[in-house]
C-alpha positions in Angstrom: -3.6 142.7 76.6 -2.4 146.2 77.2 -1.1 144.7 80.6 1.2 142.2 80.8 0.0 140.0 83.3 -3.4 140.6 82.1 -3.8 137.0 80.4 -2.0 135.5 83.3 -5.1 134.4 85.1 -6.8 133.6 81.8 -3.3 131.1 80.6 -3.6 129.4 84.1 -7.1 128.5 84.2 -7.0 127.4 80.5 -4.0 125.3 81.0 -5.5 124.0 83.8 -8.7 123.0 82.5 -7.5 121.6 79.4 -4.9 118.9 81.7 -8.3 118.3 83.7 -9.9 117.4 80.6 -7.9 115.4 79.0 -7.1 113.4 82.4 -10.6 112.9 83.2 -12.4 112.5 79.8 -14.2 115.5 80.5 -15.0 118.1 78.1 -13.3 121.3 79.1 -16.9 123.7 78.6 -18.2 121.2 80.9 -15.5 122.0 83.5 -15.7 125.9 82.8 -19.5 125.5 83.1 -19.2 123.7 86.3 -17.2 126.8 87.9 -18.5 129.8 86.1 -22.0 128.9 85.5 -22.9 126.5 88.7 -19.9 128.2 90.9 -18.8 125.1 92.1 -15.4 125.7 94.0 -12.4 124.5 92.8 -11.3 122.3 95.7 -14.9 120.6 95.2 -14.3 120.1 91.4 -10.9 118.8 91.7 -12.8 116.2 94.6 -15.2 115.4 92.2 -13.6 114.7 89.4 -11.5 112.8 91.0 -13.5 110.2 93.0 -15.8 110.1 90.1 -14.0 107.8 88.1 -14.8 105.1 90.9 -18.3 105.4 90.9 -20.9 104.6 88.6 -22.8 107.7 89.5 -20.1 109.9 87.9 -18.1 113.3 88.9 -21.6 115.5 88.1 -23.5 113.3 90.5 -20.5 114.0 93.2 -20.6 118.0 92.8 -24.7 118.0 92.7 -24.2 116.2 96.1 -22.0 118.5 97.0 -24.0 122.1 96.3 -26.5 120.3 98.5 -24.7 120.1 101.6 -23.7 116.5 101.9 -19.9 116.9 103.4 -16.7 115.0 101.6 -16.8 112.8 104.5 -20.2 111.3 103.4 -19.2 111.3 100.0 -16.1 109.9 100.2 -17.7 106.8 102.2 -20.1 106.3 99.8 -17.5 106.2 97.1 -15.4 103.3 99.0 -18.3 101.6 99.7 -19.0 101.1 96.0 -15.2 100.6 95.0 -14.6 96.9 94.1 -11.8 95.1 95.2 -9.6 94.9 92.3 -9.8 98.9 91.1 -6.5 100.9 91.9 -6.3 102.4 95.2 -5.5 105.5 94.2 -9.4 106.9 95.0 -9.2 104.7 98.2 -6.5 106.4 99.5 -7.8 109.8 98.9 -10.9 108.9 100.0 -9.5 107.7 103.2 -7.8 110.7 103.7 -11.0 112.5 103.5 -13.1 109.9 105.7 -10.0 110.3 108.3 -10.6 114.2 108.5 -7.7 115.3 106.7 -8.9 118.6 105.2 -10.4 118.4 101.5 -8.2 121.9 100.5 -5.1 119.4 101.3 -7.1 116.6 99.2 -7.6 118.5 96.7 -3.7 119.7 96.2 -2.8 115.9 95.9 -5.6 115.6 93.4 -3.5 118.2 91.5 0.0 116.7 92.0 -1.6 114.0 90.5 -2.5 115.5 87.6 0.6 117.2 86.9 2.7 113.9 87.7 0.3 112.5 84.9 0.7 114.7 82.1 4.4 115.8 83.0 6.3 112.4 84.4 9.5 114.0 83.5 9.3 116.8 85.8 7.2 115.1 88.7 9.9 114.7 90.8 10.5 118.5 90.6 7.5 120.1 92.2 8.5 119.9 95.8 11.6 121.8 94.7 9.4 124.3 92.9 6.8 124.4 95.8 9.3 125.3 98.2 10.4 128.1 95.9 6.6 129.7 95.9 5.2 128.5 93.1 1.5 127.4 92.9 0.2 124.0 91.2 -1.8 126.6 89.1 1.7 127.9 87.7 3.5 125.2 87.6 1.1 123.4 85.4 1.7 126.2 83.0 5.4 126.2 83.4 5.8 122.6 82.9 3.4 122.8 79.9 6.0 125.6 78.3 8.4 124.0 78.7 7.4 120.4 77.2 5.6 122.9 74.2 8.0 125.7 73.7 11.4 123.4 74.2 12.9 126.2 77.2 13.9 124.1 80.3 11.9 124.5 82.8 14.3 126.3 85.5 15.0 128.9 82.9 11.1 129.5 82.7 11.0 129.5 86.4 13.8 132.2 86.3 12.2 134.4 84.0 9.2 134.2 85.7 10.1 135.1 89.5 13.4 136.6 89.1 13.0 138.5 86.1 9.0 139.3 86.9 8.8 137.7 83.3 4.5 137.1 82.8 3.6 133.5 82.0 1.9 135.0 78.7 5.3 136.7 77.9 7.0 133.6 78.4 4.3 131.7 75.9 4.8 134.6 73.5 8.0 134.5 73.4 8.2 130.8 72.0 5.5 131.7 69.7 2.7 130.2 71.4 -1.0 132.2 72.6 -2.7 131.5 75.5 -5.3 129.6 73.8 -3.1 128.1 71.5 -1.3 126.6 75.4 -5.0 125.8 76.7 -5.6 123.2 73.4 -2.6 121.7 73.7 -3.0 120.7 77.8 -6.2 119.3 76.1 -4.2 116.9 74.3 
């Protein structure tokens, strides 16, 4: 791009949607389809996706409920209701949190440190660090993804990126790595 924070955007989202993916089973056009084509908002994806795995009816079932009004609430209800016994309680809990009245925007952002603490175990223990110095899930997921690809530790990505104004595209350039070439290998 002739800017160079032009693909920035483009590198989160695809990084993004490739760890959804691959955590979920999902194909990624599916997940790019549910947002661009159906403009179902993130916050109600990440819900969905989520509390899909405990229910027979599935994550597009969840997000069709959704776009027709029904609240989390409701949803996440029916979700416990149908959850047996011995199935980790790692839905429960979230949908707890959502039948308690916790906000899903806040659900949501535990869906995500989920998924990062999934696909990057290593750095897990990190990301309240990184939060507290302003970085999103959306870029952390691509600077932990740069570093595990490209082999640069992942405070001298953070570095480059905020105190150097370094773009996260520059940064995958520079270890020889495109965009898309970052958004296949989340999908891994």
């Amino acid at each position: 791009p002739a800017h160079r924070f032009a693909a920035g955007p483009y590198l989160q989202a695809t990084v993004m949607n490739g760890l959804l993916a691959s955590r979920y089973a999902v194909a990624k056009r599916e997940l790019v389809m549910a947002r661009m084509q159906d403009g179902a908002p993130a916050d109600d994806l990440l819900l969905a996706l989520h509390l899909g795995e405990f229910t027979p009816d599935g994550w597009e079932q969840l997000l069709s409920d959704r776009r027709q009004g029904i609240p989390w609430l409701e949803l996440a209800a029916r979700v416990t209701e149908g959850t047996p016994t011995d199935t980790p309680t790692a839905a429960g809990a979230l949908a707890v949190q959502l039948m308690a009245g916790v906000p899903p925007t806040m659900v949501a952002r535990r869906v995500v440190e989920d998924l990062l603490r999934h696909h990057f175990s290593a750095l897990a223990g990190r990301l309240p660090q990184l939060r507290a110095r302003g970085l999103q899930e959306r870029e952390l997921a691509a600077l932990f993804l740069l570093a595990r690809e490209g082999g640069l530790p992942v405070d001298e990505l953070v570095d480059l990126y905020q105190r150097q104004g370094r773009s996260l595209s520059e940064l995958a350039d520079r270890q020889g790595i495109s965009p898309a070439t970052l958004g296949k290998r989340a999908a891994k």
